[in-house]
Structure formats: C-alpha cells, structure tokens
C-alpha positions as CSV (number, residue, x, y, z in Angstrom):
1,X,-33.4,45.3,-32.9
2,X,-33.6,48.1,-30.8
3,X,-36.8,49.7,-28.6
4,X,-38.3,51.8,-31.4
5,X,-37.0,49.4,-34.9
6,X,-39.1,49.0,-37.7
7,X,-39.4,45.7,-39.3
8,X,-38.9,46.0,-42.9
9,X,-38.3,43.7,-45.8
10,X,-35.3,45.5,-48.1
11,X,-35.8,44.6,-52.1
12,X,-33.1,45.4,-53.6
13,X,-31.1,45.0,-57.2
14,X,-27.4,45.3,-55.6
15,X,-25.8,47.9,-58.1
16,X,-23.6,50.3,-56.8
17,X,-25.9,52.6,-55.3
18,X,-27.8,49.9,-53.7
19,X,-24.7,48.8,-51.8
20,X,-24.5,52.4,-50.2
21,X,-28.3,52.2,-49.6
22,X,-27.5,48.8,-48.1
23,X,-24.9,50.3,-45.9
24,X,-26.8,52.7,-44.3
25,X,-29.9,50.5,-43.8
26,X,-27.5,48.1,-42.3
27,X,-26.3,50.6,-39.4
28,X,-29.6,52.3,-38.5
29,X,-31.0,51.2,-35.4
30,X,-34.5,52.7,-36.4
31,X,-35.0,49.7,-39.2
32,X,-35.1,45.6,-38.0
33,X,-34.7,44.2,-41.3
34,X,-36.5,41.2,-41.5
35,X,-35.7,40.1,-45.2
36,X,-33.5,41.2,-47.9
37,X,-34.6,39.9,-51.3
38,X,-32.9,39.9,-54.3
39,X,-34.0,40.6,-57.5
40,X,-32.4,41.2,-61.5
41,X,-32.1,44.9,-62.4
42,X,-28.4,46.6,-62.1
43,X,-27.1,43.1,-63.4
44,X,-28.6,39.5,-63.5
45,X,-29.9,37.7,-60.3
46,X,-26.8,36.0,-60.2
47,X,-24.6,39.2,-60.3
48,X,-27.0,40.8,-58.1
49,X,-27.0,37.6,-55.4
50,X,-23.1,37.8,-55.7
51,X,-22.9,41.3,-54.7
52,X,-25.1,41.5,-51.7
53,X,-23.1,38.6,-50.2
54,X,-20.0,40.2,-50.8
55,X,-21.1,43.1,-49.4
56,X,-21.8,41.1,-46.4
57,X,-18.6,39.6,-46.5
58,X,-16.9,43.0,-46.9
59,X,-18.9,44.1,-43.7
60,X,-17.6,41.3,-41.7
61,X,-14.1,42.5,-42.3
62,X,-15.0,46.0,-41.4
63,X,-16.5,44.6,-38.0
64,X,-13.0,42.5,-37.4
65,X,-10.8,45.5,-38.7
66,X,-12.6,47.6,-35.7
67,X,-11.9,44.6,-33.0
68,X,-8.9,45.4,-33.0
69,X,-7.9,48.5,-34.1
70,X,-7.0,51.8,-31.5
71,X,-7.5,55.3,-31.9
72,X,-5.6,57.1,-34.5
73,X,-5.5,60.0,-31.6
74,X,-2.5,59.2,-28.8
75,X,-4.7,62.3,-26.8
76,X,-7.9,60.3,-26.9
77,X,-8.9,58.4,-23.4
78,X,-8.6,54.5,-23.7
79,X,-12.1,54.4,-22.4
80,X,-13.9,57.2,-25.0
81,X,-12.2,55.4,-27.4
82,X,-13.4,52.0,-25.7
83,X,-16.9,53.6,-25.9
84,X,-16.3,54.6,-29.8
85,X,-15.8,51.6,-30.9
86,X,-18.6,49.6,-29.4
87,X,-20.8,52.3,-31.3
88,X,-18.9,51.2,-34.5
89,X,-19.3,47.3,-33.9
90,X,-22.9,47.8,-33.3
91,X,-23.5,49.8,-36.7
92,X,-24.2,46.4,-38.5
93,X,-25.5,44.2,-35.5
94,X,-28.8,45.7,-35.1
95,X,-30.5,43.0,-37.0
96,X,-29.8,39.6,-38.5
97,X,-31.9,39.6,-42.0
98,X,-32.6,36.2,-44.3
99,X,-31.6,36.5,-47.3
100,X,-33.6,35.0,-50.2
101,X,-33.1,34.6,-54.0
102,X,-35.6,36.4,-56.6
103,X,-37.2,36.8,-59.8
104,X,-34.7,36.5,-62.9
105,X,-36.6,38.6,-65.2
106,X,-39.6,41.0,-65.8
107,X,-43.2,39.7,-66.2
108,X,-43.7,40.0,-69.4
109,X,-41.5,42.9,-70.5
110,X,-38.3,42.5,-72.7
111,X,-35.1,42.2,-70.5
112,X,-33.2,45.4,-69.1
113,X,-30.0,45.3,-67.2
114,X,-28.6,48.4,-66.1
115,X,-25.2,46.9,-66.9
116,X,-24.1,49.7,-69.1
117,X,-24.0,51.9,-66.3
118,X,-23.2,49.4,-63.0
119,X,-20.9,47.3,-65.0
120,X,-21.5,44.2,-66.3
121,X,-21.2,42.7,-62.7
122,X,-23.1,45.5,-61.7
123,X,-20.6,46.3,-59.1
124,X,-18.2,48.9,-61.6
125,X,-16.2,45.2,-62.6
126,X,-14.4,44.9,-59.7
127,X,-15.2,41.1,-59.2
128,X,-12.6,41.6,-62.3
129,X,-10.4,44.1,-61.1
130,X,-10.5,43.2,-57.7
131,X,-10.8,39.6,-57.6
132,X,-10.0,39.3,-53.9
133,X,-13.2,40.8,-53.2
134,X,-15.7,37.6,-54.7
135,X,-15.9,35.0,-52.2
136,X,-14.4,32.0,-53.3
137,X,-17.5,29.7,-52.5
138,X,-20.8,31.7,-52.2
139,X,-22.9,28.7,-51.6
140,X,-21.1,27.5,-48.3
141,X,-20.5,31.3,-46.9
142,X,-20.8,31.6,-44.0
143,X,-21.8,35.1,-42.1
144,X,-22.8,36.5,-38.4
145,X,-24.6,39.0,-40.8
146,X,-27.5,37.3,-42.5
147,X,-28.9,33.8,-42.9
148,X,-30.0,32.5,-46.4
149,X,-33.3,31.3,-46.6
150,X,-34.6,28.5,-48.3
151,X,-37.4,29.9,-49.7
152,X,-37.4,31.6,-53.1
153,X,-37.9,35.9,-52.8
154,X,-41.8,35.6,-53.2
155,X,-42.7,33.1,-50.6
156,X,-39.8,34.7,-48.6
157,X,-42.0,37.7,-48.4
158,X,-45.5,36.5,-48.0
159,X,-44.3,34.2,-45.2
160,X,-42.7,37.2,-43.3
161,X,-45.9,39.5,-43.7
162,X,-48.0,36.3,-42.5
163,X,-45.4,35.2,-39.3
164,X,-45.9,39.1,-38.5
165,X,-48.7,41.1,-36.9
166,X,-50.6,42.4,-39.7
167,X,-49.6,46.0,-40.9
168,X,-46.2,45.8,-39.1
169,X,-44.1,45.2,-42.1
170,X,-42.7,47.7,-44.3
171,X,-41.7,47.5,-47.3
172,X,-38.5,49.3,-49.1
173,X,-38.5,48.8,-52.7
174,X,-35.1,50.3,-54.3
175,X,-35.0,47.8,-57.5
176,X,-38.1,46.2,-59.9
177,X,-41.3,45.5,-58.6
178,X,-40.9,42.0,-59.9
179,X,-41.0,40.2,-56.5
180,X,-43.2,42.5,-54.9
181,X,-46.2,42.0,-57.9
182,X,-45.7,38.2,-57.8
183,X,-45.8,37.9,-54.1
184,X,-48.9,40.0,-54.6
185,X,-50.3,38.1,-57.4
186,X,-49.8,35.0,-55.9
187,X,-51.2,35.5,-52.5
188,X,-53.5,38.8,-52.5
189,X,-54.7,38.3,-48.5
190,X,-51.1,37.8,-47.3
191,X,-49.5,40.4,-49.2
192,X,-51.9,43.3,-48.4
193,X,-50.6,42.6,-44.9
194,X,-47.8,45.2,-45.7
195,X,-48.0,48.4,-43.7
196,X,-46.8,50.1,-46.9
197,X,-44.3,50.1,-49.6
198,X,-41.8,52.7,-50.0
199,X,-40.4,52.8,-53.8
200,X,-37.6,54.2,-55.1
201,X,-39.3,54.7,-58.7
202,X,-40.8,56.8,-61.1
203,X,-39.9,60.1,-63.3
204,X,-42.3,62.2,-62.0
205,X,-42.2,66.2,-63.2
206,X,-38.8,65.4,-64.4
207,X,-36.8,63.9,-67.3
208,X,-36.1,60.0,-66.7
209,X,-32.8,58.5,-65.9
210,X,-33.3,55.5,-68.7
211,X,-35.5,57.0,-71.8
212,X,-36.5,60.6,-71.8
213,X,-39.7,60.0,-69.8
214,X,-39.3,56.6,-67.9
215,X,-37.2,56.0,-64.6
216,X,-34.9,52.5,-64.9
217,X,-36.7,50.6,-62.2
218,X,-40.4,51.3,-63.6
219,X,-38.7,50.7,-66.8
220,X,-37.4,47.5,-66.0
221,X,-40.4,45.8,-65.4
222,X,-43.6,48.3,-66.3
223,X,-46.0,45.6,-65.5
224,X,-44.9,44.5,-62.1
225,X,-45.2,48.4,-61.2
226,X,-48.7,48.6,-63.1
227,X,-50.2,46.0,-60.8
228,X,-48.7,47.2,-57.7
229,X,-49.9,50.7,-58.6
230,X,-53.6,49.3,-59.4
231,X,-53.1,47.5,-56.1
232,X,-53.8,51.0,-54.5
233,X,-57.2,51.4,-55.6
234,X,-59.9,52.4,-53.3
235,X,-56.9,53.2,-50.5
236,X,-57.5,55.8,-47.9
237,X,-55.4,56.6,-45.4
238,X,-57.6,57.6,-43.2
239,X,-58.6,54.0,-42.5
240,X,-57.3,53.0,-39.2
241,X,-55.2,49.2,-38.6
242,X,-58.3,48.0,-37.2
243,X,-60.4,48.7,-39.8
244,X,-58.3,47.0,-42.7
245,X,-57.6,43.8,-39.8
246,X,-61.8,43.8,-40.1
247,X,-62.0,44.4,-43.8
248,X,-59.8,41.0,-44.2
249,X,-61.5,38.7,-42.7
250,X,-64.7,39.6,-45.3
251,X,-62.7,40.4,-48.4
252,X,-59.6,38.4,-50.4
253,X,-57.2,41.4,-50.3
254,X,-57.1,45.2,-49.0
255,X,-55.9,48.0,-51.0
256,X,-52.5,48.8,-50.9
257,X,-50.6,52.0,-49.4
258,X,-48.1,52.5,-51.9
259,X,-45.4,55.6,-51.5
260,X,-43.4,56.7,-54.5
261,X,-40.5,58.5,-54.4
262,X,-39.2,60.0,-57.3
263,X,-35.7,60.2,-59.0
264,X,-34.3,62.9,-57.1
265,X,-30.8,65.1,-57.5
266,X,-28.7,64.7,-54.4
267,X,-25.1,64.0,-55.3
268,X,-22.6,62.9,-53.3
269,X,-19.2,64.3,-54.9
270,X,-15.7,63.3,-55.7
271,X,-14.2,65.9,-53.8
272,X,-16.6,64.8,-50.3
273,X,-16.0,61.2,-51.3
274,X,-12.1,61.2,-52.0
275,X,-11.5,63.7,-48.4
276,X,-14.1,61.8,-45.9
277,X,-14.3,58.2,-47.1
278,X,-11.2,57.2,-49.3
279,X,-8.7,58.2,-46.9
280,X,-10.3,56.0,-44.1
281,X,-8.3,53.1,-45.0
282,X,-10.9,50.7,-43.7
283,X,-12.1,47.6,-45.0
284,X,-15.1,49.1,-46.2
285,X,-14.2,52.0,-47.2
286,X,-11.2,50.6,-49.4
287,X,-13.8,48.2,-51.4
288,X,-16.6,51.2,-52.1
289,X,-14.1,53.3,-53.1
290,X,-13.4,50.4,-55.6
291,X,-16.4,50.4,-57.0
292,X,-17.1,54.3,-56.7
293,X,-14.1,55.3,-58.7
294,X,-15.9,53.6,-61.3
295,X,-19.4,55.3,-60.8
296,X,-17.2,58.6,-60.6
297,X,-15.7,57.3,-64.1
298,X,-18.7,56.8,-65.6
299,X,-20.6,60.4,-64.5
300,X,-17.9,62.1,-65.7
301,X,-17.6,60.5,-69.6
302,X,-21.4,60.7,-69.6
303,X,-22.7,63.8,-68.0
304,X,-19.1,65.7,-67.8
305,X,-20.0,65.5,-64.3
306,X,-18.1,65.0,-61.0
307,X,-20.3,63.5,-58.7
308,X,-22.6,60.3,-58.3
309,X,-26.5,60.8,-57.8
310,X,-28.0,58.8,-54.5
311,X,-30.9,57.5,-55.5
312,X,-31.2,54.5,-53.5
313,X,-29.2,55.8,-50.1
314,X,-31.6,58.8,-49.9
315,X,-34.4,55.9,-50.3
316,X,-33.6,54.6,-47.3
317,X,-32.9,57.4,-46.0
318,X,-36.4,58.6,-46.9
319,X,-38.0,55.4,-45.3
320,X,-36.1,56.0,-41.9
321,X,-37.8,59.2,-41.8
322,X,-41.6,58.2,-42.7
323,X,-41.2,55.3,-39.8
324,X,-39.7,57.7,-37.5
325,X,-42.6,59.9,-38.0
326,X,-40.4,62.8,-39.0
327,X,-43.5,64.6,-41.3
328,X,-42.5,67.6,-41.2
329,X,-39.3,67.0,-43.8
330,X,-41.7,65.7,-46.7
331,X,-44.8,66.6,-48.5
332,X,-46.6,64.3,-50.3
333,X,-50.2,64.3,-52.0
334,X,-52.4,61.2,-52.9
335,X,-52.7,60.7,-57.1
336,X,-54.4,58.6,-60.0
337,X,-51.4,57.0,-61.6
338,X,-50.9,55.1,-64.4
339,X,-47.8,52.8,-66.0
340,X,-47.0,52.5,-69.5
341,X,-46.5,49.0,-70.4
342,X,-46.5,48.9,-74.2
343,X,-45.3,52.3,-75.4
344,X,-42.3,51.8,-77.8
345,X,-40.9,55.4,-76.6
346,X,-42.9,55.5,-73.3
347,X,-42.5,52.0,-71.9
348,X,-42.3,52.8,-67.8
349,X,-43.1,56.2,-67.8
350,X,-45.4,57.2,-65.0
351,X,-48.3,59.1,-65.6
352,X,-50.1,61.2,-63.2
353,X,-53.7,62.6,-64.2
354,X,-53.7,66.2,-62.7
355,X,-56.6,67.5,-64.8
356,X,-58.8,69.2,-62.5
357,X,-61.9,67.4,-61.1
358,X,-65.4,67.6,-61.5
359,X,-67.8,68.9,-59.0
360,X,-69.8,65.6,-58.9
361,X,-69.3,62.3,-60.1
362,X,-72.1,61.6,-62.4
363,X,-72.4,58.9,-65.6
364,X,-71.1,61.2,-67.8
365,X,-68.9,62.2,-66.0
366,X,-67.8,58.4,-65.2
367,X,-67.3,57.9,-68.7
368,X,-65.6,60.7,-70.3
369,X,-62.3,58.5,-70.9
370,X,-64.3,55.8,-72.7
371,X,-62.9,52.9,-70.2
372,X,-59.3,53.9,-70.5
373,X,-59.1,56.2,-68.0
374,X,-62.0,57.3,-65.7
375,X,-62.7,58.1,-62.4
376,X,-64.2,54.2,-62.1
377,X,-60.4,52.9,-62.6
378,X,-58.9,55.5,-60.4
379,X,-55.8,54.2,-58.1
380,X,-54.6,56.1,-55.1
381,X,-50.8,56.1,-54.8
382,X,-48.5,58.6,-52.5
383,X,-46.0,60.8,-54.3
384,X,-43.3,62.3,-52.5
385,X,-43.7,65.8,-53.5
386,X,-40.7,67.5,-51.4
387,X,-38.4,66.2,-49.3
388,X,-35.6,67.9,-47.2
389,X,-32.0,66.4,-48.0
390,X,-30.1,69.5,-46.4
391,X,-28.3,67.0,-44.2
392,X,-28.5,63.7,-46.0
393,X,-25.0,63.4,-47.0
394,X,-23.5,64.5,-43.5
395,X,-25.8,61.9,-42.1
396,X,-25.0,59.1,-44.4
397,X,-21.0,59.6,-44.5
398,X,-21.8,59.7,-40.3
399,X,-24.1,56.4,-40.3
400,X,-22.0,54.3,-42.2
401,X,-18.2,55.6,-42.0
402,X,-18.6,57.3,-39.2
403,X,-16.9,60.3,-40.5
404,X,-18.0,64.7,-40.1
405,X,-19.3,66.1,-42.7
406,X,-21.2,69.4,-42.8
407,X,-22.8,71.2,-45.6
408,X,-23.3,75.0,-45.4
C-alpha cells in the first residue's frame, strides 16, 4: 500500500476482460486491495476460481521473468535500467489481497454463463489449448500474490467492512451482484459500512450486450441488482461520514451509495494489441495474448469486427479516478432506477424514470403509479453519464505492460 491507496474489495467473474481489469487493478498504486472475491458469471465458480489463480500464477512468472532479465537497449545505463525494473517488480506488489470463494448461482433467477462468448472455461479455452497454463494443484498453490481465505465470499466481505473504519471500503463490482446482495441481505449494519460501490452494469441509453435491452451482469442475476439498487433508497450524498457513523448506531442499516457505470464502447484493437503487447515476449503478455486471440476471434465472426470492447479494464479504470478525486473527467447525475426481474424479453434491463417531476409532492401525486412505481418507492442510484477515455488505452497498455502508446 502506498501513502494515498484506497482499500477496495475487487468482485469479479474472471472472464477475459476481467483478467485485463485484474491486471491493471493489480499494478495501480492508488488501490490496496483488500479482498478479491469470486463469483459465477463468464463461466462457473469453479472456472472462474481457476482463472483468477492462474492469473496469479501467470503474474508470478512475469515478476521472476523481470528479476532477471536486462535491457533490450545495449545504450541504456545499467543503473536507469536498474531503476526500470524496480518500477516493473513493484507493478504487482502494492498489495497482498485474500482471496475468497463465492456464490455459485443467481438468487433466484435461471442460470446464465457467459460461456458462449468467454469460452466454456471462460478464459477463450486455453486451460485446453494451453494446458501448461492450469496449475497442476490449485488447492496447495502457493503465491507471494494473494492469500486464500477461509471464509466463503459473503462473510469474506462483511468481515473486511467490519475489521475497517467505517466508510473506508470501496467496493468494485465488475461481475453479478450475487455476493454483494447476500452480504447485504445477511448482515444490513455491516454491509452499509461500504463507502460505495462502483458497478460495472447496466444498458443505460443504449442497446444491451446480452438481450436487446439488458446488460450480462444485471442479466445474470436481476435480483441481486434489484436489492442492491433498492439499497439506495433515501441516499444523499450530501450526508457527511459522520452523519451516517451517527445514523448507525440508532438504525439497522444506512442507505447505500451505489455508482453505475454503463456498458461503454472503448475498444482496444488488434492492430494496438498485436504491435504493443504481443511482441513483448513476456510471460504475461504471451498468456493474454492466448486468450485475446480468442476474444479477437470471436468479435470478428460476431460483429465482423476487429477489436475487443473493455468493459471491465475501463471499470477499474473508472474507480481509480472517482478515489483519486479526478471529477472533472466524469459526469454523473443521481436517478430512480428500477430492475426487471420477471420480464421474459426484459429480464435485467435497467430502467430509469426520467418523466419530469412535480412541483410538490402531494397524495395524489404519491399515488399516481398505484404502488408500482411512485415517488414513495423512489431509490437514488449514481449513473455515470460521461466519462473521458481519451487516454484509457495509452494508460492501461502503460500500467500493466509497461509499453507507449498514444492516441491522436
């Protein structure tokens, strides 16, 4: 951790993009990730357990590959390149996370993998292709990177938010809301000790990446995002730490600061990719390029495409920049939202109610939706409206390949 880290809990569905999303969090000094916990999504828990440890196995590699490499420069000065590479070691030592096991399945919701997309490993098959990759024996690995708890995903949570000061803890959703609404359901006083939760989730003003009007992670599980997203109810962020540390000791929970960013269209392309990153030769860069050719693959039969879209990587990158206090490169605006939990066509889609309001809140006007949806049952939860990604993929090939890119 260094002087100005963030502690955050990472929940995450490892999937392709979360392994990028991964990377970066993992060399960014600004985050001291506390927890990373695991739930179904991309693939099953198991596939999704498998590839976050490989990843950390993979990352252990990279950190040995760069002990002992020299410069690929004969003009560069033993100790600039001495100084170099102590900036690469420490890319992936700025924190030491647990790692702990989640929920299997949605709520209540019928089962959706995302393997049709991520492989049925949900890592583009390469704990097929490229066996060498799966650690032989996952339950004795042993890593400098992480430590595996022994503590399930939801109490892994709730007892990080209660060993920490509360409103310290952030957050950064990039998979379904499963863990996150049963930690919350099952302890209401220590989960509304979160400073906030960042999600990667929700087709907002745009077409949805899973049906026509749903995003996959909202999809996945609709009712774990439906309780986090009533959750928010009666938040205002005007109210200062102190206020909600007071409000806690009289009540059984707090409402919930809940930020949702939508689906978004950065793409990072072949052409970058294959130039910066695949010519590395590194350890790490040799096993996402493994998986990348696939998501490359894949883009390309289904969109005609050339190009993979970020989702989760500009999440995090997103998150960096709210807990850096870097306001000026998003807007955002407070709405009523609601989840579709039943809808045969609209299961997950995220609805926001942008009908204009009244001048004053009267019984009529209180019950104009007839119970469904009135201003009694509003919720309050932050949507990214705008976000500047001008330099996001110069940034991430930087962070975590330390490579130059620049966009014009």
């Amino acid at each position: 951790m260094t002087l100005y880290s963030s502690p955050v809990i990472i929940d995450t569905d490892p999937g392709i993009d979360d392994a990028l999303a991964l990377s970066l969090a993992l060399a960014s000094p600004q985050l001291d990730i506390k927890a990373i916990t695991v739930v179904f999504g991309n693939s099953s828990i198991k596939d999704t357990t498998r590839n976050l440890l490989t990843l950390f196995d993979v990352i252990d590699k990279e950190i040995e590959y760069l002990k002992n490499t020299s410069p690929h420069n004969n003009d560069v000065h033993p100790e600039e390149w001495e100084k170099e590479r102590r900036i690469l070691l420490n890319r992936f030592e700025w924190s030491k996370p647990v790692v702990a096991i989640g929920a299997d399945k949605p709520m209540k919701a019928t089962e959706h993998l995302a393997v049709d997309f991520h492989g049925i490993d949900g890592f583009g098959q390469i704990h097929t292709t490229h066996p060498h990759y799966t650690p032989k024996d996952l339950k004795n690995l042993k890593s400098n990177r992480y430590e595996m708890s022994s503590r399930d995903a939801i109490d892994e949570i709730l007892i990080q938010l209660k060993n920490s000061p509360p409103f310290t803890i952030t957050i950064i959703a990039l998979g379904p809301l499963t863990n996150l609404a049963l930690a919350y359901e099952k302890d209401k006083r220590t989960f509304s000790r979160v400073k906030q939760i960042i999600c990667l989730g929700g087709a907002i003003n745009s077409p949805g990446n899973t049906t026509p009007c749903a995003e996959f992670n909202i999809y996945a599980d609709p009712d774990a995002a439906c309780i986090l997203t009533e959750a928010t109810k009666g938040f205002s962020p005007s109210v200062t730490i102190q206020n909600k540390i007071e409000m806690l000791h009289h009540r059984d929970h707090v409402p919930l600061h809940l930020t949702v960013l939508p689906i978004n269209g950065i793409h990072l392309y072949i052409k970058v990719f294959t130039n910066h990153v695949t010519s590395l030769n590194t350890p790490l860069s040799v096993f996402v390029t493994a998986f990348m050719d696939y998501a490359f693959n894949k883009m390309r039969n289904y969109y005609g495409i050339y190009s993979l879209e970020m989702h989760d990587p500009v999440a995090v990158a997103f998150a960096i920049d709210i807990l850096t206090n870097k306001s000026l490169v998003y807007t955002s605006e407070f709405v009523d939202m609601k989840i579709e939990t039943q809808g045969i066509y609209t299961r997950g889609m995220t609805i926001v109610d942008s009908r204009p309001k009244p001048p004053s809140l009267n019984l009529e006007t209180l019950e104009r939706d007839f119970g469904i949806w009135g201003y009694l049952y509003a919720t309050n939860v932050e949507i990214i409206t705008s976000y500047d990604y001008k330099f996001f993929i110069g940034d991430f090939l930087k962070r975590v390949f330390n490579v130059d890119f620049f966009e014009y």
